[in-house]
N, C-alpha and C positions, 0 to 999 in steps of 0.2 A: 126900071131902076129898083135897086132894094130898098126897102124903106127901113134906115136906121131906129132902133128901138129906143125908148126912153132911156135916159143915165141912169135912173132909180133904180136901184134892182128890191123887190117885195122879199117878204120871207120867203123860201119856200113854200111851205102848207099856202100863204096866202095865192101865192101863185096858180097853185094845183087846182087849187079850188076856183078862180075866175076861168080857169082852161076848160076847166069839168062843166061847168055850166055850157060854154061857149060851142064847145062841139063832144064831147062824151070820153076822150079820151086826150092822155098827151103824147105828144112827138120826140123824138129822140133820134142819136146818131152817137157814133163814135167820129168826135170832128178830129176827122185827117186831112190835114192840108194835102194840094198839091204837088205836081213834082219829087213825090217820094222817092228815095232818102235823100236828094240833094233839096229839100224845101230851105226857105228861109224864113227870118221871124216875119217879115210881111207876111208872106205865104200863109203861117199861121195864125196871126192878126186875119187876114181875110177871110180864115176857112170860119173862124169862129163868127164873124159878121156875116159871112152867107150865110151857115147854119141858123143862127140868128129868124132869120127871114120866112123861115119854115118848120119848125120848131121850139119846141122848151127844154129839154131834157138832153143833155149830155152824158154817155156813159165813160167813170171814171175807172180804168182799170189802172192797177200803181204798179200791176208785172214785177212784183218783190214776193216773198215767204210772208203767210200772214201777221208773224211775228214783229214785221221788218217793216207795217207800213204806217204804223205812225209817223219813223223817222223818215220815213219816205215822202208822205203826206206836208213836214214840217222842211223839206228842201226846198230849193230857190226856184228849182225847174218847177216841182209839182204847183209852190203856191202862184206862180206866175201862170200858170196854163186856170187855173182857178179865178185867177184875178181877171183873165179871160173869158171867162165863165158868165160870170157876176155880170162884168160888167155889158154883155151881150144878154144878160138878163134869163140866162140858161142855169136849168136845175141841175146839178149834177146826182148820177144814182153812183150811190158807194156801192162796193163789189169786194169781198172780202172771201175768198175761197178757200176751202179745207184739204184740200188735192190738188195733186199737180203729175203729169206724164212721168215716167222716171224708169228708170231699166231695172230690169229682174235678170236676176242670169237664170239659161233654163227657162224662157220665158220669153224676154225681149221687154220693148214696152206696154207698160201697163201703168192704172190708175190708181196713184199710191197717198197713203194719207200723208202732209207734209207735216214734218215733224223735226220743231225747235232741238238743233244740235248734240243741245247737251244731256237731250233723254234718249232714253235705251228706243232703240232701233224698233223694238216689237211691240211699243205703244199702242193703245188704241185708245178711240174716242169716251172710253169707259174710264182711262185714267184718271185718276182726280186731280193729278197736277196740270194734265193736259185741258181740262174741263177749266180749272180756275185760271189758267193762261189764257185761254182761249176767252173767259166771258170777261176777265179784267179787259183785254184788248179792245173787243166790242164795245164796249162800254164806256173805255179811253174815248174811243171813235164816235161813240153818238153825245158823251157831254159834249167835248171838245170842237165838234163838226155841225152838231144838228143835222144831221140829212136827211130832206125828205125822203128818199127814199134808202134803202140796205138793204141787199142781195148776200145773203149769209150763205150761199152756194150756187152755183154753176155747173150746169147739166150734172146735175148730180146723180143721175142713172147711170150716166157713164163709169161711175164710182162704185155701183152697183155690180155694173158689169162682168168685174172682175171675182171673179169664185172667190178666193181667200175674204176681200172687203164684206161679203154679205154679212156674216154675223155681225159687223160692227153698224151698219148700217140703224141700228134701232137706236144706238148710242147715239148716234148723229142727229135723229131727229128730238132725242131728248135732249139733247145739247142746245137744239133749234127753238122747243118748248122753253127750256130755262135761260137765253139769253133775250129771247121776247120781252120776255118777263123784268128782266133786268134794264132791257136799255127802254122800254116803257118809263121805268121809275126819271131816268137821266134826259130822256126826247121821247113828250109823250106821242107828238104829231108823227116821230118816224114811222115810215111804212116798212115793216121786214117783209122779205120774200125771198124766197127759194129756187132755183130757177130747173126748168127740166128740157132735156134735148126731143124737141117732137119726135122728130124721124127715129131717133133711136125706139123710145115706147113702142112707136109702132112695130116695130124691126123688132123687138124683142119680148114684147107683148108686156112690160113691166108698168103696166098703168095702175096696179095698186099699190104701187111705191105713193103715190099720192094720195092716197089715204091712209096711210100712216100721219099726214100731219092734221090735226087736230084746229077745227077754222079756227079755234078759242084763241090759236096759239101761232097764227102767222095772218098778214094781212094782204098778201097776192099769192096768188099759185102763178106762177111766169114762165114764160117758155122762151127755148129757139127755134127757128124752123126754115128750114132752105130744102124745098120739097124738090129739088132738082138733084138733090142727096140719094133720094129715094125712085130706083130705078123702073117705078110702078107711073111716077109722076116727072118723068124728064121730057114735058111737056108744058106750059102751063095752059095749055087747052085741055090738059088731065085733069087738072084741080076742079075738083066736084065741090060743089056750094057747099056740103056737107064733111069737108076735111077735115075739118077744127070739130064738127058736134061733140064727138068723144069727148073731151073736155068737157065736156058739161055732164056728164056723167060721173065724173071725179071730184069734180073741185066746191057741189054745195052751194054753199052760201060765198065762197070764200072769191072775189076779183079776181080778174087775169090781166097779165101781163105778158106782152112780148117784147123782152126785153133785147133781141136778134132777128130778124127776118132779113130774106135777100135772096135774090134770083140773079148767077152769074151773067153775065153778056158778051160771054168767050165764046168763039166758035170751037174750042175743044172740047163742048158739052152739044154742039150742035145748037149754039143759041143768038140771041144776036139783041139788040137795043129794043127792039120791038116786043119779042119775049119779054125781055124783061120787065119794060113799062106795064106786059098783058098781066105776067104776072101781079104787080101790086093790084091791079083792077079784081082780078079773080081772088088775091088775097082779104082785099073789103069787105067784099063780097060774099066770103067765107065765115067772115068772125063780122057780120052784120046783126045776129042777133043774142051775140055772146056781153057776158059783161065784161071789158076789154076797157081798161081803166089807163094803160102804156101800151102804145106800137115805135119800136125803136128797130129802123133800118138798120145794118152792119154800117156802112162806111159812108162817108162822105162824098169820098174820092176813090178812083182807083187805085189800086197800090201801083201796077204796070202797066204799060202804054199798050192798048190794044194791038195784036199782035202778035206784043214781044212778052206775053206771059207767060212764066211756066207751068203754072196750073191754074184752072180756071175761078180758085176763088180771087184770086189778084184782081177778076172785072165786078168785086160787088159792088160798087160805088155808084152811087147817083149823079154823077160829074164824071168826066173824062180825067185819065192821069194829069192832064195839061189845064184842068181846070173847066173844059169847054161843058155844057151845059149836055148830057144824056137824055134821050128819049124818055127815061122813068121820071125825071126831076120834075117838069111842071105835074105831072100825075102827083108825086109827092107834094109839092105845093097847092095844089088845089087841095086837099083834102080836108 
């Protein structure tokens, strides 16, 4: 039986901090309920009381223009999923992103800076209008919210990536520098961090993009990592104790977070329930002597019924699409 959590809900930082002593890092998920897309509010009333059980950290993505997530943040759906939150005594990590996929003609898709309407199209992070839009928001967001934690980017390499973004790329991290700075003044306890996609770095060897940030001036270096991406490790009896070291080679002084990890358990990867679970084992395993302050699985739940998926991340979930309990879930709960 789950054992229901107290009604209280702590500050956040109070929270962080009884977890940190407790076992060295906190837990997290993106709680997706069951039976997606035909879930109902039980459905997610439940997802969030399992989660509950096994966890502290919920991550909050509001999937709007960052300009757009105030008022999005201030709707009936977002504070309701929050009021869920709370009261399951889960932290939520805000997530606030500077890019998004978007077509280029001559090109196709690529990773493009997102950019409020009513400015000229050839913006960059260097604009001054776009810099004081951008840290008033932030800053909306950490009076207004207190969050323990703010993700001021997501796989931000990938941003990189793209030939045209690299010049801008330094404006971004002084952008990164100077909203620190600012929402320190508003939520001293928020934690900022920046987030980077493992497998890419590797894949493209861009691991001094993370030194560009300055420890003074962020307080996690954070990753994703679904090493099953990486066609060196589409095993997880591949994954060598020593996957994650690199990281320690970049980040200093400065915490880690992973704020994504997940191993599919689609047979279209060649994998299966068992992998999966092997994988979190060899993942411990790996970041055992790292300073590793958040590990947050992708999913809750499956998004598709085993099967009937059409690609294999629909199986990253901890739980079956029907809710039933996965080979990886007590692995997750024990830890």
């Amino acid at each position: 039986m789950i054992r229901r959590p107290p009604r209280s809900t702590p500050k956040p930082s109070s929270a962080a901090s009884d977890v940190y002593k407790r076992q060295g890092f906190l837990m997290g998920m993106v709680v997706n309920p069951k039976n997606y897309p035909n879930f109902t509010i039980q459905d997610l009333e439940e997802a969030y009381y399992i989660a509950s059980s096994s966890c502290e950290l919920v991550n909050l993505w509001l999937s709007v223009p960052w300009w757009e997530e105030e008022e999005k943040l201030s709707s009936p759906s977002t504070k309701a999923l929050l009021n869920l939150a709370y009261k399951n005594k889960l932290t939520p990590i805000f997530h606030t992103n500077f890019w998004s996929l978007q077509y280029v003609e001559g090109y196709g898709i690529a990773p493009l800076l997102d950019i409020p309407p009513d400015m000229p199209p050839n913006t960059t992070m260097q604009n001054e209008e776009f810099r004081r839009r951008w840290l008033e928001h932030v800053v909306n967001i950490c009076r207004e919210w207190q969050p323990a934690f703010y993700s001021l980017g997501n796989e931000v390499d990938l941003f990189y990536n793209y030939e045209p973004n690299q010049a801008d790329f330094d404006n971004y991290v002084s952008l990164v520098a100077e909203s620190f700075d600012e929402i320190k003044k508003v939520s001293p306890h928020t934690k900022v961090m920046v987030v980077f996609k493992m497998e890419n770095l590797m894949d493209k060897n861009t691991w001094f993009l993370i030194d560009k940030f300055h420890e003074s001036k962020i307080d996690l270096i954070a990753f994703t990592s679904y090493p099953y991406l990486n066609e060196s490790y589409n095993d997880p009896s591949r994954l060598s104790s020593d996957y994650y070291a690199v990281i320690m080679e970049r980040v200093g002084n400065v915490s880690i977070a992973f704020t994504e990890i997940g191993w599919s358990s689609s047979s279209l990867i060649n994998s299966d329930e068992e992998k999966q679970a092997e994988f979190l084992l060899k993942f411990m395993e790996a970041i055992e002597e790292l300073p590793v302050k958040i590990v947050c699985w992708l999913f809750l739940h499956d998004m598709a019924e085993g099967g009937k998926e059409k690609n294999a991340n629909e199986l990253l979930g901890l739980r079956a699409h029907n809710g039933a309990e996965k080979k990886v879930w007590q692995h997750w709960k024990n830890l």
